[in-house]
C-alpha positions, 0 to 999 in steps of 0.5 A, a space after each residue: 535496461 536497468 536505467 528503464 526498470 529504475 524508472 518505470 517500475 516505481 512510477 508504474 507502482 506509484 500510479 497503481 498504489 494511488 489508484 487503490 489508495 484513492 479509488 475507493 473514496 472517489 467511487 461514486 456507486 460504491 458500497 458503504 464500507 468500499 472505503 476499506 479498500 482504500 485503507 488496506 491500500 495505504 496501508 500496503 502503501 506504506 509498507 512497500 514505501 519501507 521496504 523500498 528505502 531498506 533496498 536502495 540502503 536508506 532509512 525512511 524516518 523511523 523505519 529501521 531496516 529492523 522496525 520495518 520487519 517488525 512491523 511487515 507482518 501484522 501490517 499486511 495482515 492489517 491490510 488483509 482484512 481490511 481488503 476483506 472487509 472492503 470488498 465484503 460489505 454490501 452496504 
């Protein structure tokens, strides 16, 4: 089971985040400001890429295991609003 879970779960992960990542800006009857969305999904992105390198006991570049908490809470707050933002606008 965990040679399953070690497989599935970042390719399913993967697949979701390029769908919020690039769904956004390939939406045809989208919104004007849809774009956001895609936005605060690379931003969450890049954050969970982060987190998932500091788990496995490896650095991503310049992201230290004490970069990476620093930066986690306004990055999600970022991506927060920029959630908001994408789903509020009406165009």
């Amino acid at each position: 089971m965990g040679t399953l879970r070690k497989i599935v779960v970042p390719l399913f992960h993967g697949v979701a985040g390029l769908v919020i990542f690039l769904g956004p800006f390939f939406a045809k009857d989208a919104p004007k400001g849809f774009w956001w969305v895609g936005i605060g999904g690379l931003l969450i992105g890049l954050g969970g890429i982060a987190l998932a390198f500091i788990s496995v006991g490896r650095q991503l570049l310049f992201f230290s295991p004490e970069f990476v908490m620093l930066i986690l809470t306004p990055l999600l707050f970022l991506m927060t609003g920029a959630f908001a933002l994408g789903f509020a606008k009406k165009g």
